[in-house]
SEKE-705815 format. One line per 4 residues: number of its first residue (from 0); their letters; for each residue x, y, z of N, C-alpha, C. Coordinates in nm, 3 decimals. Example, Ala and Ser with C-alpha at 12.3 -4.5 7.8 and 13.67 -1.06 7.14 Angstrom:
# SEKE-705815
0	AS	1.319:-0.569:0.780:1.230:-0.450:0.780:1.320:-0.330:0.780  1.285:-0.225:0.708:1.367:-0.106:0.714:1.290:0.003:0.787 $
# end
This chain:
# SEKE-705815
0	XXXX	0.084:-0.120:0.000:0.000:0.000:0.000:0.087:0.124:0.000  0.051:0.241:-0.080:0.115:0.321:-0.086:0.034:0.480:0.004  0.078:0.606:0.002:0.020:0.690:0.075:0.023:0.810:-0.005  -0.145:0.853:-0.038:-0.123:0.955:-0.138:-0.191:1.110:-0.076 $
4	XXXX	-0.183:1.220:-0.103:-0.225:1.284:-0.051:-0.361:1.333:-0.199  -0.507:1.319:-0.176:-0.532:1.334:-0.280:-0.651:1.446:-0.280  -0.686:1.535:-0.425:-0.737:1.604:-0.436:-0.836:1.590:-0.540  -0.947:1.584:-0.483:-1.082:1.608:-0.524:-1.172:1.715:-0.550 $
8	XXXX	-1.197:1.715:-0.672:-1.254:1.854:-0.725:-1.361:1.779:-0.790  -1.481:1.864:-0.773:-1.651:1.867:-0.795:-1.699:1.972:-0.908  -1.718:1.918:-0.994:-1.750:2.014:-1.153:-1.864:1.995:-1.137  -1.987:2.116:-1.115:-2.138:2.111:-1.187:-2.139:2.188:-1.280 $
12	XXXX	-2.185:2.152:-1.404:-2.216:2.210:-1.495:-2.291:2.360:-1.519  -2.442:2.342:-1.415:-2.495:2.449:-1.384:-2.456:2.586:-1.384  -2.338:2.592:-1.313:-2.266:2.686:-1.172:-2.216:2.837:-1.364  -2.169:2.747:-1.485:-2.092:2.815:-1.523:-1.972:2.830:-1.503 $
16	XXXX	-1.896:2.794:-1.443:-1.750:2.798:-1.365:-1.679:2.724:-1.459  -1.531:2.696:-1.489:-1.452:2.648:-1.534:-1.401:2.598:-1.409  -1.380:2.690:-1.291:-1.334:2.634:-1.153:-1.387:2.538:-1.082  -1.353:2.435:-1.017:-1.463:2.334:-0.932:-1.530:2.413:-0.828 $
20	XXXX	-1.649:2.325:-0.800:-1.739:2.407:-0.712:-1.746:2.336:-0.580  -1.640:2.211:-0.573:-1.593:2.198:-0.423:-1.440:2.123:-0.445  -1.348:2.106:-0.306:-1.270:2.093:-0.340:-1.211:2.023:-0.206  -1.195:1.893:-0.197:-1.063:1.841:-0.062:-0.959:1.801:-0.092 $
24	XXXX	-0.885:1.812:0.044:-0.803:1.746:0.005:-0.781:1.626:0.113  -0.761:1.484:0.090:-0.746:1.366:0.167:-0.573:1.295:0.163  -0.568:1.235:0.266:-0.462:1.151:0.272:-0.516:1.021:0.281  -0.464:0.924:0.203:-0.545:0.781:0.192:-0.392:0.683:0.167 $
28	XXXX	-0.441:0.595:0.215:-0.353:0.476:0.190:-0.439:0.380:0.129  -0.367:0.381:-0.020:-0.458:0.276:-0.133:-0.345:0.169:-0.189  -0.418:0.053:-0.252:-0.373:-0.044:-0.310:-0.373:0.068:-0.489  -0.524:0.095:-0.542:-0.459:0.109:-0.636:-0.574:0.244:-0.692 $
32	XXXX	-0.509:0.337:-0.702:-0.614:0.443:-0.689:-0.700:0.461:-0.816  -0.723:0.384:-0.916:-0.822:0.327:-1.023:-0.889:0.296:-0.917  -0.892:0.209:-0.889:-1.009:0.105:-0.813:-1.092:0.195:-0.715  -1.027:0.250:-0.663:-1.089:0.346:-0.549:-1.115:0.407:-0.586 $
36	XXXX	-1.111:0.514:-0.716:-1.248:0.575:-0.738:-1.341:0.498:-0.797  -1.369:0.396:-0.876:-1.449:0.342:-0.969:-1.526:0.338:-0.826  -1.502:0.270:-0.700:-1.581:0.191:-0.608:-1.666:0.334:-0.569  -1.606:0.459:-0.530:-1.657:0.560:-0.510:-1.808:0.626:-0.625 $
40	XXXX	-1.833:0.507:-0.707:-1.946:0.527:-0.784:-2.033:0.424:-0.874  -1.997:0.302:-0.765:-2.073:0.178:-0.802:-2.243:0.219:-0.843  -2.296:0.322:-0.794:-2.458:0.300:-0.773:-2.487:0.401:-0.822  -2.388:0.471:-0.946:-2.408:0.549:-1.035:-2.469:0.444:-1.155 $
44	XXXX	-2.551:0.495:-1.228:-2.600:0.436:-1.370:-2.507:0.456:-1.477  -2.424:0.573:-1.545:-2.348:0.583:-1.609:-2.238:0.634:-1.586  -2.122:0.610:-1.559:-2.009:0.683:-1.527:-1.894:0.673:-1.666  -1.800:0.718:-1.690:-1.711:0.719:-1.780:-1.573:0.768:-1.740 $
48	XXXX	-1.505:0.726:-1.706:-1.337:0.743:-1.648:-1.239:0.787:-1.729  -1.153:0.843:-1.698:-1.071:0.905:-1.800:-0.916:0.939:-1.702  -0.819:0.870:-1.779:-0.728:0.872:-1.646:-0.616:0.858:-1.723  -0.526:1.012:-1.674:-0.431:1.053:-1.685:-0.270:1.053:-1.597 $
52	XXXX	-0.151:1.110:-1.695:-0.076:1.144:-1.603:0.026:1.283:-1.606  0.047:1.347:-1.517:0.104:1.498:-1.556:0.204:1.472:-1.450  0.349:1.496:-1.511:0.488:1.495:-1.405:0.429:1.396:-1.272  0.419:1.301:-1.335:0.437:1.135:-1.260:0.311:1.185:-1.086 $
56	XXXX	0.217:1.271:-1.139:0.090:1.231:-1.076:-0.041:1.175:-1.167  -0.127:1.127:-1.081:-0.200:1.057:-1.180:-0.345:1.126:-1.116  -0.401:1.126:-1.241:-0.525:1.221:-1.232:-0.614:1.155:-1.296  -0.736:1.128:-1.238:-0.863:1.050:-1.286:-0.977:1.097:-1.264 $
60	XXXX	-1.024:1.118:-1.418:-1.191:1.226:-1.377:-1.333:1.090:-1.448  -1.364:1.096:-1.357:-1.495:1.014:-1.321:-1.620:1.151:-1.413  -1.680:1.097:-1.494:-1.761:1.176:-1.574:-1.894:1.128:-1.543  -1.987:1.189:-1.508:-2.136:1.125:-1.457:-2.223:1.219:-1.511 $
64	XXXX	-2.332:1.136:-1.474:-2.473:1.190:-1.609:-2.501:1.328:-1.620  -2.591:1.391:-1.678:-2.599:1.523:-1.615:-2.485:1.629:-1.656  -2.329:1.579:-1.678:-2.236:1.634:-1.737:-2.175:1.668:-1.574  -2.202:1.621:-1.494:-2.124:1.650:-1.371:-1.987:1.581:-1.393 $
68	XXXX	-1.863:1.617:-1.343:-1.738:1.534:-1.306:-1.701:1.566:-1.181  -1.642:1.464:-1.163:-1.527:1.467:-1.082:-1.356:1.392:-1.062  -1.294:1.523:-1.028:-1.172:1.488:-1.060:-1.064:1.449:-0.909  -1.001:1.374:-0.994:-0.917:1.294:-0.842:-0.796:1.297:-0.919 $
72	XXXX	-0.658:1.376:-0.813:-0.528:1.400:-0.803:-0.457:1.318:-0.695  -0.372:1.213:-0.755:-0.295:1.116:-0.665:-0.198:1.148:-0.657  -0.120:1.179:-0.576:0.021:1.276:-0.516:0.076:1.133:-0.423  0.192:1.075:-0.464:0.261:1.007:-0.357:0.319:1.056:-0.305 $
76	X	0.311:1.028:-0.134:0.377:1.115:-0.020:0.512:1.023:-0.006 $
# end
């Protein structure tokens, strides 16, 4: 298990914003941080994942109905 410090950002479409309209930040100890978000939206009906990497962090935006996302920043500590 590794220890990431990670950042979660909340896109509504609504708002107009380019900026997220919420924002944490967590420290988690994960096996494999794919998995942990997918699980973070089992009892969604449609989701669509999209998962990146920028200077060896890895960034995964979870896309849900409605045009909502959300984006997750994995930082190893």
């Amino acid at each position: 298990m590794k220890t990431y410090e990670v950042i979660k950002e909340t896109f509504i479409p609504c708002s107009g914003s380019q900026l997220p309209d919420n924002r944490e930040i967590l420290e988690l100890r994960l096996e494999d941080p794919a998995k942990y978000v997918q699980e973070q939206y089992m009892r969604e009906r449609s989701v669509e994942y999209l998962a990146t990497e920028h200077n060896g962090v890895e960034v995964i935006e979870a896309l849900l109905e409605g045009g909502r996302k959300h984006r997750y920043t994995f930082s190893e500590l």
